[in-house]
C-alpha positions as CSV (number, residue, x, y, z in Angstrom):
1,X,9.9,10.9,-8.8
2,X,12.9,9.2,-10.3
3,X,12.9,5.2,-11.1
4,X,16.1,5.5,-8.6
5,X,13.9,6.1,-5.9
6,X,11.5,3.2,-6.5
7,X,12.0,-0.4,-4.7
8,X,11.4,-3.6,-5.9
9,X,11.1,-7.2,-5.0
10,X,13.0,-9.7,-6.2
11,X,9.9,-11.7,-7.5
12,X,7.4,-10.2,-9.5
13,X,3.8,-10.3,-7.7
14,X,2.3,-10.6,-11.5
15,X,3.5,-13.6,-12.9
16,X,4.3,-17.1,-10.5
17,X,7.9,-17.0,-10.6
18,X,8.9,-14.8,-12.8
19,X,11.8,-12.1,-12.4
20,X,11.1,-8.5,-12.3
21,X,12.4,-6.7,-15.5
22,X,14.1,-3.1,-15.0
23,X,10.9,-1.1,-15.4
24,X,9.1,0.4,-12.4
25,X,5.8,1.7,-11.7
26,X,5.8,4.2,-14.8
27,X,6.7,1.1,-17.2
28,X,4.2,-0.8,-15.7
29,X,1.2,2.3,-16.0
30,X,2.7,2.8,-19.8
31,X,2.3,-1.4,-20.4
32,X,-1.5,-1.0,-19.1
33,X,-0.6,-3.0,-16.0
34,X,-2.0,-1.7,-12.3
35,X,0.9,-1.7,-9.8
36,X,-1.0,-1.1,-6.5
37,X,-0.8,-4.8,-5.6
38,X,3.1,-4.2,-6.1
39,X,3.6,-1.4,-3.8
40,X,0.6,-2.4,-1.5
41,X,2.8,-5.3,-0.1
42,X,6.3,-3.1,-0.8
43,X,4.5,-0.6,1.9
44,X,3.1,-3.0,4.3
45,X,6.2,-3.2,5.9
46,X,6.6,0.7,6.1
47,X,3.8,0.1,8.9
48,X,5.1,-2.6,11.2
49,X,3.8,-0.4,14.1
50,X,0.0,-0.1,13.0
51,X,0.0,-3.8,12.1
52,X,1.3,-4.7,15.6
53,X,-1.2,-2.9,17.2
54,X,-3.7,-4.2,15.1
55,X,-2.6,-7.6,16.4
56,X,-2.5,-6.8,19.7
57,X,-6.1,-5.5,19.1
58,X,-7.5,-8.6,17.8
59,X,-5.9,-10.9,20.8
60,X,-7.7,-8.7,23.4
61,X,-10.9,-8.9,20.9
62,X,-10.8,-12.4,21.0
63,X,-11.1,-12.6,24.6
64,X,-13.6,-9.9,25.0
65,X,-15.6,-11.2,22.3
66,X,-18.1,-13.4,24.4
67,X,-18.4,-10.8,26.8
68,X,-19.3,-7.5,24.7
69,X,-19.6,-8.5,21.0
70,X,-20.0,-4.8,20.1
71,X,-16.5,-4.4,20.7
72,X,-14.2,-4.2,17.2
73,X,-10.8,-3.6,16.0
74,X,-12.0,-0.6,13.7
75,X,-9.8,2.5,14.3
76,X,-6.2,0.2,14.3
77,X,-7.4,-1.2,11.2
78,X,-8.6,1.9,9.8
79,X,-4.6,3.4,10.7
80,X,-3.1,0.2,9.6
81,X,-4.8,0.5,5.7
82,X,-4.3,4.2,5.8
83,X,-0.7,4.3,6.2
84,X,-0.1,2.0,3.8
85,X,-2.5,3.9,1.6
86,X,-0.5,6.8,2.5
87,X,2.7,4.9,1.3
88,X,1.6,4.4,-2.2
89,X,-0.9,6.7,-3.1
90,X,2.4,9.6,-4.0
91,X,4.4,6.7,-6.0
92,X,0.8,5.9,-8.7
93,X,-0.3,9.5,-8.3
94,X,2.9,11.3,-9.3
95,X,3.8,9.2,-12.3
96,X,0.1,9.5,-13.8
97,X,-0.7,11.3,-16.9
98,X,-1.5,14.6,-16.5
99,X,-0.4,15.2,-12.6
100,X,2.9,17.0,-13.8
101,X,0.9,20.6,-14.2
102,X,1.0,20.5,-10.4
103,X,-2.3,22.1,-10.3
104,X,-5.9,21.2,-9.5
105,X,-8.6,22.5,-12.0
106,X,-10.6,24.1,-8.7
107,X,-8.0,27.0,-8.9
């Protein structure tokens, strides 16, 4: 994965206020700095359509509530986290040390 391919915000999430240098996710492993908060809310809206129905789930749960209060928004929010977990997971994992071998050790 090339730096190219990598978006940022204009603000960085890590200091209040402060611009984001030209370094991406690699720069920021290297500098001891976690950037899954960064691309957590970069991916969030990759899944407009999971966090709409999530939404629409918890409008209907709030009427339903009283009535059955076994009901729950489970499975949207379970497919709302994992496609955004499914967004970022290939941009840490690829730039970590020792994933470049492109093998598993269960070979």
């Amino acid at each position: 994965m090339s730096e190219a391919s990598l978006v940022f915000p204009k603000k960085n999430f890590y200091v209040e206020g402060s611009q984001i240098t030209p370094d991406s996710n690699v720069s920021m492993l290297d500098r001891g700095v976690d950037p899954k908060p960064l691309l957590l809310e970069l991916c969030k809206p990759n899944c407009h359509y999971w966090k709409h129905k999530l939404e629409r789930c918890e409008s209907k749960l709030a009427q339903v509530i009283k009535i059955n209060p076994t009901k729950s928004c489970l499975y949207p929010m379970r497919d709302y986290v994992t496609c955004i977990e499914a967004c970022v997971q290939p941009k840490i994992h690829n730039n970590l040390v020792g994933t470049e071998r492109k093998y598993t050790y269960y070979d």
